[in-house]
Backbone as a chain_set.jsonl record, in Angstrom:
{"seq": "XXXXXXXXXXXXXXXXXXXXXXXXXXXXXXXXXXXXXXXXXXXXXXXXXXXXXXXXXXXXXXXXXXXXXXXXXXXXXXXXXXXXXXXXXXXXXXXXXXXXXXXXXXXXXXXXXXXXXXXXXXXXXXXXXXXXXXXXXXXXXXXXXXXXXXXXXXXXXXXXXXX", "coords": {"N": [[51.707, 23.599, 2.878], [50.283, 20.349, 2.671], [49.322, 18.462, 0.201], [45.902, 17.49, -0.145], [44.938, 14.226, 0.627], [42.848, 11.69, -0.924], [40.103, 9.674, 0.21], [39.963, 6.422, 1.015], [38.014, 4.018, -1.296], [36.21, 1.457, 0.006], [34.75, -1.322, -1.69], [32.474, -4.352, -2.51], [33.474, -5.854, -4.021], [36.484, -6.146, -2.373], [35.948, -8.19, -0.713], [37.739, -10.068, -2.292], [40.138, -10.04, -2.164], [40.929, -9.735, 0.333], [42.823, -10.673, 2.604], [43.263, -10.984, 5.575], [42.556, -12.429, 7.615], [43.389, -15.325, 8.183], [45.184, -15.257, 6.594], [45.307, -16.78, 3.738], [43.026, -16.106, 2.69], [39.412, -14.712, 2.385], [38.003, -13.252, 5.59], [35.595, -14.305, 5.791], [35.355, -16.51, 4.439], [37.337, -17.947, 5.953], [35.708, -17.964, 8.421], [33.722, -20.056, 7.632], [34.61, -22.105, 6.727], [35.705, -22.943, 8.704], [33.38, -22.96, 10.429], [32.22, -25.529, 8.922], [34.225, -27.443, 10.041], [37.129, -27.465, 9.766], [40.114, -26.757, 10.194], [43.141, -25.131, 10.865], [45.626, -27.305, 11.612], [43.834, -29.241, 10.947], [44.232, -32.845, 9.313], [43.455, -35.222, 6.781], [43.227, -38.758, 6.169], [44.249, -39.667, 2.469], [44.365, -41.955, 1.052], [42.413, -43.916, 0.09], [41.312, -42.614, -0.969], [42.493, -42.398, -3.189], [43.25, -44.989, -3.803], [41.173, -46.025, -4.584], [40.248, -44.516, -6.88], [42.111, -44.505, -8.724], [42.056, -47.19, -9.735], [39.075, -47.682, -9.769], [38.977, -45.587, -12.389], [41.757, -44.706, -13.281], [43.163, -42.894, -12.439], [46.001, -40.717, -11.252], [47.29, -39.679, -8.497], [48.663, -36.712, -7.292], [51.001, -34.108, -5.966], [50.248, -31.845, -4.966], [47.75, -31.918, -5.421], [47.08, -34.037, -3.095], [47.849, -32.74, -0.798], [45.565, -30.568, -0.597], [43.564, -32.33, -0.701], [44.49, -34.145, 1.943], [43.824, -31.912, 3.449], [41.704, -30.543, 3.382], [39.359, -32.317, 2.411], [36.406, -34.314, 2.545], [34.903, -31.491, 3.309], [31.921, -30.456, 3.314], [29.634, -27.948, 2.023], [26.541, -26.358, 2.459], [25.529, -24.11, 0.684], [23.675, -21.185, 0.194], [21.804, -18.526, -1.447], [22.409, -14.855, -1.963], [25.986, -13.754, -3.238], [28.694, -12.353, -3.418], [29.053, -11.171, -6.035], [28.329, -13.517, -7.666], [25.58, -15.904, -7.512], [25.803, -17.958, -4.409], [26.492, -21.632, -4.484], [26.046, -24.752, -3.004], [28.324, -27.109, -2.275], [31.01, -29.551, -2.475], [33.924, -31.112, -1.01], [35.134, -33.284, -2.194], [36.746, -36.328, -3.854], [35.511, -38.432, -4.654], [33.607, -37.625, -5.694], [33.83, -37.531, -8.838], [34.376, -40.992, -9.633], [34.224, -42.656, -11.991], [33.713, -40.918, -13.742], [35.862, -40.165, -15.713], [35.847, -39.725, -18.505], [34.891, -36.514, -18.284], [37.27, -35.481, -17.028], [39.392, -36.154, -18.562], [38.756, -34.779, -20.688], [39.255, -31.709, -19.377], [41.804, -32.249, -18.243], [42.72, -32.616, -21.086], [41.905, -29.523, -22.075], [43.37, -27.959, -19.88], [46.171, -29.051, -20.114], [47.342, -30.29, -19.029], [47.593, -32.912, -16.134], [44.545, -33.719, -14.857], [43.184, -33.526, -11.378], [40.099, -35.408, -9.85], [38.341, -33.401, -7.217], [36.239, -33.066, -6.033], [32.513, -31.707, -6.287], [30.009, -29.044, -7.371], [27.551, -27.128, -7.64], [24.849, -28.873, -6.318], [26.039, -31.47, -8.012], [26.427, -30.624, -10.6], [28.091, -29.768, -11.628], [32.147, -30.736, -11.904], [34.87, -30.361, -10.155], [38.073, -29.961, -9.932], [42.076, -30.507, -10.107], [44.721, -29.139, -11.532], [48.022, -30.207, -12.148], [49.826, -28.49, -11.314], [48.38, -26.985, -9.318], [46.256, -25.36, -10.176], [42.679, -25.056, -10.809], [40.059, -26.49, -12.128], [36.308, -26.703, -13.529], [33.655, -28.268, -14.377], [31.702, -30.045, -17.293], [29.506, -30.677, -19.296], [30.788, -28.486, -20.647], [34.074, -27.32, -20.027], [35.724, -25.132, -17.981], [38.396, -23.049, -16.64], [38.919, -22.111, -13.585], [40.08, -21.18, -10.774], [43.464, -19.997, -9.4], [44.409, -21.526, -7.507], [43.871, -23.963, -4.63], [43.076, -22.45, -2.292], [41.946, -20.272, -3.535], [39.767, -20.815, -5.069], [38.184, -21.754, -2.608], [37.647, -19.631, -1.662], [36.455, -18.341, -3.517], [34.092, -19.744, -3.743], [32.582, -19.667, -1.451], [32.653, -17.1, -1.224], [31.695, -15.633, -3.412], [32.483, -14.648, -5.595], [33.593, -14.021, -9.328]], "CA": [[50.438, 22.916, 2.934], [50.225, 18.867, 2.008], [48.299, 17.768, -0.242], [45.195, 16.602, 0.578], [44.713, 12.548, 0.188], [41.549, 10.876, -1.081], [39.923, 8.628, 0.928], [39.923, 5.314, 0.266], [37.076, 3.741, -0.792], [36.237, -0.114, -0.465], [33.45, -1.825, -2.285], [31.875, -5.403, -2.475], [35.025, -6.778, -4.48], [37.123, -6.12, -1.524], [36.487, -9.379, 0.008], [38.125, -11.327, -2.511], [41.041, -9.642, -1.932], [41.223, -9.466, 1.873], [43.818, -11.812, 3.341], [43.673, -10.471, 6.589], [42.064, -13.302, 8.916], [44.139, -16.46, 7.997], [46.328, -15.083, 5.493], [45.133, -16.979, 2.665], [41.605, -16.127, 1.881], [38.745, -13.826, 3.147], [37.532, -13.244, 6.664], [34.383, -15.207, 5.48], [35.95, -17.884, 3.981], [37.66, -18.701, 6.95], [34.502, -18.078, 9.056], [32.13, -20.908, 6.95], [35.308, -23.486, 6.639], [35.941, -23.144, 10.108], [31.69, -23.882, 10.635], [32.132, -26.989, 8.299], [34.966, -28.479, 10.504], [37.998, -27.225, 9.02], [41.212, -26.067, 11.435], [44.603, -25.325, 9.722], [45.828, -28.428, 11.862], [43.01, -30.43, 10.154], [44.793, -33.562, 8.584], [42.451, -36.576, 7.003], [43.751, -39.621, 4.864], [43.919, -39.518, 1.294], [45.037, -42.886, 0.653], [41.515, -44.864, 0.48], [40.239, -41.998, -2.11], [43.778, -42.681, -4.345], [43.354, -46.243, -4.288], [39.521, -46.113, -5.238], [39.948, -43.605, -8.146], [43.278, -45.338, -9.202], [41.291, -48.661, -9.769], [38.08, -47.002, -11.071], [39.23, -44.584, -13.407], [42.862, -44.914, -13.417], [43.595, -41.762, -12.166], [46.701, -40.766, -10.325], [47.361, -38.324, -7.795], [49.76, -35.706, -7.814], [51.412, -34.282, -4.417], [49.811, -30.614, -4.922], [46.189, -32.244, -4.731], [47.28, -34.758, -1.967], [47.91, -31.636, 0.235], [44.656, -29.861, -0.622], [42.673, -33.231, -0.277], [44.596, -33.83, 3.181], [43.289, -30.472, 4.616], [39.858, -29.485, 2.773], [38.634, -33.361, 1.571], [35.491, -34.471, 3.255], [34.063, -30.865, 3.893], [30.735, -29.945, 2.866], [28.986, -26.58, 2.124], [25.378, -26.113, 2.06], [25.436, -22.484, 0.613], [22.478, -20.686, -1.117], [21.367, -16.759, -1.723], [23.282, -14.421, -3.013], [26.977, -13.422, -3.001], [29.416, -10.693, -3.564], [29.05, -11.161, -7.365], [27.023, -14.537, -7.96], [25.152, -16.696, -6.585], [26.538, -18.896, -3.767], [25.965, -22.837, -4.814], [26.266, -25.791, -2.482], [29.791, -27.654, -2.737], [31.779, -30.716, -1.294], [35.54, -31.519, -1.448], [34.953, -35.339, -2.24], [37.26, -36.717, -4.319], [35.069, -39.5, -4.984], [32.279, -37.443, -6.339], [34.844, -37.872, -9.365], [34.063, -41.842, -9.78], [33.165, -43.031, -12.965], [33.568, -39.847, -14.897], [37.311, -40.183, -16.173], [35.849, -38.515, -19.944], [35.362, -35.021, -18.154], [38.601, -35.201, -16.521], [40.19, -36.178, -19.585], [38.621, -32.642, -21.306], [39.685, -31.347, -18.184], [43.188, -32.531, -18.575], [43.28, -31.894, -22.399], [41.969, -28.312, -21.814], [44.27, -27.666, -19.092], [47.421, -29.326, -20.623], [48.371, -31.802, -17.661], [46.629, -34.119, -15.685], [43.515, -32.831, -13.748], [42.421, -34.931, -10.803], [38.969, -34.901, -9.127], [38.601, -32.536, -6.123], [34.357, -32.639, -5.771], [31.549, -31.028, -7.257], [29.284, -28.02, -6.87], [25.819, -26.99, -7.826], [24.637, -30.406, -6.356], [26.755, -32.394, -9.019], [26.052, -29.943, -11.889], [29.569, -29.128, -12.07], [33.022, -31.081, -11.076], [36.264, -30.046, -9.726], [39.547, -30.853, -10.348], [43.043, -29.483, -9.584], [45.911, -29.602, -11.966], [49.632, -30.42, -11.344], [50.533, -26.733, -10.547], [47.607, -26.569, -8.308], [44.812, -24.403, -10.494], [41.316, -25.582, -10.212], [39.085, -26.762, -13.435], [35.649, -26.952, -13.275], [32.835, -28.678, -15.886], [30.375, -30.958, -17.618], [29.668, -30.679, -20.683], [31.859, -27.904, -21.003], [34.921, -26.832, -19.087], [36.613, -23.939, -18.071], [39.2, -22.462, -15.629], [37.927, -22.004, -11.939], [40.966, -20.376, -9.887], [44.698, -20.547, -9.394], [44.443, -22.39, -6.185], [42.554, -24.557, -3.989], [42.567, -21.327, -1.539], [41.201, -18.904, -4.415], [38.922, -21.432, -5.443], [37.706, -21.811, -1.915], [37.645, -18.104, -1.395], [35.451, -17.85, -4.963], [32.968, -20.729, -3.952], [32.075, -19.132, -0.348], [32.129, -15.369, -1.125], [30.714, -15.773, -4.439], [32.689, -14.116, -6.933], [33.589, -14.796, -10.395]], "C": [[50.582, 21.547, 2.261], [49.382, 18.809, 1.268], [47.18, 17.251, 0.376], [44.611, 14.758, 0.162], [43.069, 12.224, -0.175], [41.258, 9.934, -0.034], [39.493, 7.454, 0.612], [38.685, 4.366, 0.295], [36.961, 1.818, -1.127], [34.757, -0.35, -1.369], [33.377, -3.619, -2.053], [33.253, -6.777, -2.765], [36.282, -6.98, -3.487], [37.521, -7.647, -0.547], [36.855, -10.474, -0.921], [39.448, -10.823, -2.373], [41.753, -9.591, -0.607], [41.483, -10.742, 2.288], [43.901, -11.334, 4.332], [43.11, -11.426, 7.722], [42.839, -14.553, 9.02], [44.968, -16.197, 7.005], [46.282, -15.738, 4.028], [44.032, -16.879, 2.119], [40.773, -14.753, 2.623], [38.284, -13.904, 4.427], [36.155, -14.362, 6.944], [34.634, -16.044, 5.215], [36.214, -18.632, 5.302], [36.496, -18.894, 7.804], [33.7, -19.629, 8.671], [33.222, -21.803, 6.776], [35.522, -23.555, 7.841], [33.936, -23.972, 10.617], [31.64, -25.325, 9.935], [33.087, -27.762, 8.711], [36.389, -28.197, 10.324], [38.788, -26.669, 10.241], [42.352, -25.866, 10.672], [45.469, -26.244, 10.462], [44.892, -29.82, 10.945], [43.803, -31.52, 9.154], [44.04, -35.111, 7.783], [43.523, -37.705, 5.872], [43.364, -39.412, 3.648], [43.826, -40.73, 0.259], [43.672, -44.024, 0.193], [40.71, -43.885, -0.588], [41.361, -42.467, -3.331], [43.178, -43.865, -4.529], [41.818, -46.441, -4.852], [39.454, -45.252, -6.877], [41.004, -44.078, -8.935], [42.359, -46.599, -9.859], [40.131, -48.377, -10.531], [37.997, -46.643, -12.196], [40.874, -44.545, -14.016], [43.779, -43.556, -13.021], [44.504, -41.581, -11.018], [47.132, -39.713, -10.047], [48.433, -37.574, -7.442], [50.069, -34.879, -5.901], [50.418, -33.139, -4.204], [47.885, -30.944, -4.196], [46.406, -33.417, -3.598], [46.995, -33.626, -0.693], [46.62, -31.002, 0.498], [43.777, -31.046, 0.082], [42.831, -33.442, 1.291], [44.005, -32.858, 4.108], [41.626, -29.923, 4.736], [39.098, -31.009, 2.675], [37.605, -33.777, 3.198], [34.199, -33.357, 3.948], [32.953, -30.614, 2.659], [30.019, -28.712, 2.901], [27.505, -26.134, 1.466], [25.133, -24.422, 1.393], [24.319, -22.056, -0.331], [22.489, -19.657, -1.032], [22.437, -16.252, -2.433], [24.483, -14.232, -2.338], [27.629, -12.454, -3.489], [29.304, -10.512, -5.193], [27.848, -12.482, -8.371], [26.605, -15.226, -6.983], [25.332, -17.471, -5.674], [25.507, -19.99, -4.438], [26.262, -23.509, -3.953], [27.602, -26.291, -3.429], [30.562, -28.366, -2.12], [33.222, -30.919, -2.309], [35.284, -33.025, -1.1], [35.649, -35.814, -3.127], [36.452, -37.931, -5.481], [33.593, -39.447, -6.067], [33.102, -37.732, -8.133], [34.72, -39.162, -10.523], [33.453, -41.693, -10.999], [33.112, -42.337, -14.03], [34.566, -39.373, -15.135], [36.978, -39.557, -17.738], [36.033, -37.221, -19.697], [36.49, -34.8, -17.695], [39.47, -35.2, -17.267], [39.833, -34.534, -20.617], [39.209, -31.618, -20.72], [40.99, -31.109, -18.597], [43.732, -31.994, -19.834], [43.233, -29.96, -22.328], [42.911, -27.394, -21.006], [45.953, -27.963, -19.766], [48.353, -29.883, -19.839], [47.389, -32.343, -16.985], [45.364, -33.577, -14.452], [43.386, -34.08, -12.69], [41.151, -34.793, -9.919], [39.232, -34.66, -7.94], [37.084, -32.657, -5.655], [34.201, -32.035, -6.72], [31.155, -29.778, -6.655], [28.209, -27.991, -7.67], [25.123, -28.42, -7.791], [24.98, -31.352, -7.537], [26.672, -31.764, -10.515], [27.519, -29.808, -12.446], [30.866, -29.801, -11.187], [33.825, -30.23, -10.827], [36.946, -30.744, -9.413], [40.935, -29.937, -10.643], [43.809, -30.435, -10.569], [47.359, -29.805, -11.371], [50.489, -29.526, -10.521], [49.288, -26.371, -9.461], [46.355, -25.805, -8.824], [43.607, -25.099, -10.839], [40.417, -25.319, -11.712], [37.724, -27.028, -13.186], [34.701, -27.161, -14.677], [32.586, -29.753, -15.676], [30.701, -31.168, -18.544], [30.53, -29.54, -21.327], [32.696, -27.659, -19.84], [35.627, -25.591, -19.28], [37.404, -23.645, -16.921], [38.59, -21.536, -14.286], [38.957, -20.675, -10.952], [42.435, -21.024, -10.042], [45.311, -21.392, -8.406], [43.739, -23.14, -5.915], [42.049, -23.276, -3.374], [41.947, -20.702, -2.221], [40.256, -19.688, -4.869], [37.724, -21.641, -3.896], [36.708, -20.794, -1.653], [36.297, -17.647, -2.713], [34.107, -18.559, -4.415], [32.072, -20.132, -2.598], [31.755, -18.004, -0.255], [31.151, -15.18, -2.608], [30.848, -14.601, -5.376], [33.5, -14.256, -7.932], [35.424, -15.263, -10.323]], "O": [[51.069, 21.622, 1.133], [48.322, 19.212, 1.748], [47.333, 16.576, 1.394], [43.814, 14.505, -0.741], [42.196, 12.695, 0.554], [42.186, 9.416, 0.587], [38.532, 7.414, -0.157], [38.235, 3.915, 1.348], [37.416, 1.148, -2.054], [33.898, 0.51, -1.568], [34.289, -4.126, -1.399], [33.691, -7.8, -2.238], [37.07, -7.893, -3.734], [38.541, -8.071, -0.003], [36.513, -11.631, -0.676], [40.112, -11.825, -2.637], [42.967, -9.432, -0.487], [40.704, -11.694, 2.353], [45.063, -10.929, 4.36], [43.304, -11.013, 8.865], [42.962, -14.9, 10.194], [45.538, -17.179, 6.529], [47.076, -15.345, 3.173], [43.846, -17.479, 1.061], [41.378, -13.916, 3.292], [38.011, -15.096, 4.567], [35.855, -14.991, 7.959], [34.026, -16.884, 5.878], [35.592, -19.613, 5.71], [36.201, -20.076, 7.979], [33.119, -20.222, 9.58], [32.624, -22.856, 6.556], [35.52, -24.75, 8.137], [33.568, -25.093, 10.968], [30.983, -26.215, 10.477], [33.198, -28.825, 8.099], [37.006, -29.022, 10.998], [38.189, -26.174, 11.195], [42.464, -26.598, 9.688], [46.563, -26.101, 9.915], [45.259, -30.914, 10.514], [44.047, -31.026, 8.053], [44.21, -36.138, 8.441], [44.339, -37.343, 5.025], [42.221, -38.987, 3.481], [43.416, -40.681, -0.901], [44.108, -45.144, -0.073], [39.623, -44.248, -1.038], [40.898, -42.889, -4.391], [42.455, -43.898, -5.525], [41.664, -47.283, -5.737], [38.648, -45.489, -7.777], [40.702, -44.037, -10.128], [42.188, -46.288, -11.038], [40.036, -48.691, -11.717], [37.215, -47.097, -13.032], [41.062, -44.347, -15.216], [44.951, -43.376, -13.352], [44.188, -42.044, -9.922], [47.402, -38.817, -10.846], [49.387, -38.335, -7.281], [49.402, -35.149, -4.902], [49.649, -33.328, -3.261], [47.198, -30.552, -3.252], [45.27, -33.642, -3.18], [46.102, -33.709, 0.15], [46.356, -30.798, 1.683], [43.313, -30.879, 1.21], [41.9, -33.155, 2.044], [43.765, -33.025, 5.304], [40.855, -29.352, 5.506], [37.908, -30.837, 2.939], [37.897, -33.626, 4.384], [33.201, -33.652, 4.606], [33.14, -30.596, 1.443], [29.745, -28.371, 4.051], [27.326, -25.697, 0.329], [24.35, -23.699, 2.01], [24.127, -22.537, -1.447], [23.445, -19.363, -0.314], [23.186, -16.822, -3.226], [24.502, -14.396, -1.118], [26.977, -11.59, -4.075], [29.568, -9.355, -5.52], [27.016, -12.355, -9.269], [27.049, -15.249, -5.835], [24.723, -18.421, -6.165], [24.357, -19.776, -4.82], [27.3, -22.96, -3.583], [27.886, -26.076, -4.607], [30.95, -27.902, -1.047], [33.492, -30.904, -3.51], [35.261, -33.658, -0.045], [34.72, -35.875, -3.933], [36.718, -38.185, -6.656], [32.926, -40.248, -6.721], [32.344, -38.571, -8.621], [34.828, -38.979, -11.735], [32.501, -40.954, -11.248], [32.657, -42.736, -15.102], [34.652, -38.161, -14.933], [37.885, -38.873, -18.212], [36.858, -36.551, -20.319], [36.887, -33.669, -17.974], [40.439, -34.471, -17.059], [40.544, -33.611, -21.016], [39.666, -30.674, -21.365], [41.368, -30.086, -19.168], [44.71, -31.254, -19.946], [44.219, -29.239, -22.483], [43.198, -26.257, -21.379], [46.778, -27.052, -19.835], [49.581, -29.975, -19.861], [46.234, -32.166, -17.373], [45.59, -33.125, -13.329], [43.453, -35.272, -12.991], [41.254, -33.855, -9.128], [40.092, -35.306, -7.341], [36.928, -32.111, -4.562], [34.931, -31.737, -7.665], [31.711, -29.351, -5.642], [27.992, -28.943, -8.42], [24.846, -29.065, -8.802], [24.047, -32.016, -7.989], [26.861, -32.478, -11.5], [27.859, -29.764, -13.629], [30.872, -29.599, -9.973], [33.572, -29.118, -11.292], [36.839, -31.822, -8.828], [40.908, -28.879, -11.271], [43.793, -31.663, -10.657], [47.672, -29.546, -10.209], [51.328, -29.627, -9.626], [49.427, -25.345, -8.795], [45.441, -25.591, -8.027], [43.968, -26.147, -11.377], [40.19, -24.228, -12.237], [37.738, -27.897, -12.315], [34.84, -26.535, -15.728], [32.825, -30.472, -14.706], [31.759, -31.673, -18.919], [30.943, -29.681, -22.478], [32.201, -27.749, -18.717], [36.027, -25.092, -20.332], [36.884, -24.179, -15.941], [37.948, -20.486, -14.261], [38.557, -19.569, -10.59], [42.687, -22.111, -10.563], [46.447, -21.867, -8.438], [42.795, -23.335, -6.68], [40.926, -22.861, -3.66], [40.979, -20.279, -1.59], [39.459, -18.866, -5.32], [36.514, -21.67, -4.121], [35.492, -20.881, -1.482], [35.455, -16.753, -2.624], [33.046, -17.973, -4.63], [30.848, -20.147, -2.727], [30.858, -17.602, 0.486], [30.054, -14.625, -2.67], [29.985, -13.849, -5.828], [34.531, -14.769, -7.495], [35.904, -16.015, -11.171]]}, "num_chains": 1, "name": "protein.A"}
């Protein structure tokens, strides 16, 4: 006689885990970046946000966020209600939202322990983002703290809506 197996059960947390539609994020994720324009061909310039935030702020860009900005920069996400854990917030990959506010990036940077560089905001400007040299994702104001280890897991956090 075999054993008999449990059956396996999923829950809510499941979709931050589920790489099964594009291989790097959730089924949803891809769903709502694909609605905001997004293709994994998608390629835009980056070169016209460098030289603006270079000149502004003095901030210089690193290859890891070149790549992310190339693929994700320019989309926008109106998101509200709830999500798998919190609240979804509205959120744009703008580089530019950024401008002007080289002190939080520098907390950013010190907190982190290498050079952050702006990525956008979220909760209509309540909160920036900003990707370090290895690629993990900072977010803050008046305070900062550690967002995700990616752009993808950061994506994947901001659309499914958990912590």
């Amino acid at each position: 006689m075999r054993p008999r197996t449990r059956p396996v059960r999923h829950n809510r947390s499941d979709l931050m885990t589920d790489n099964t539609m594009a291989g790097r994020w959730s089924p949803k994720t891809d769903r709502v970046l694909r609605e905001a324009g997004w293709t994994p061909q998608r390629r835009v310039a980056t070169e016209q946000w460098e030289r603006t935030l270079r000149e502004s702020d003095g901030f210089s860009a690193h290859e890891k966020v070149r790549a992310f900005l190339a693929e994700f920069g320019g989309l926008t996400f109106a998101l509200t209600g709830a999500g798998a854990k919190v609240a979804l917030l509205p959120f744009s990959i703008n580089p530019l939202e950024g401008q002007w506010e080289s002190d939080i990036f520098e907390e950013m940077s010190e907190y982190a322990g290498t050079a952050v560089y702006p990525i956008g905001e979220m909760a209509k400007g309540h909160l920036f983002l900003g990707m370090a040299e290895d690629g993990s994702i900072f977010r803050g104001r008046d305070a900062v703290d550690f967002f995700a280890e990616s752009g993808d897991q950061a994506l994947d956090k901001l659309i499914v809506g958990y912590r």
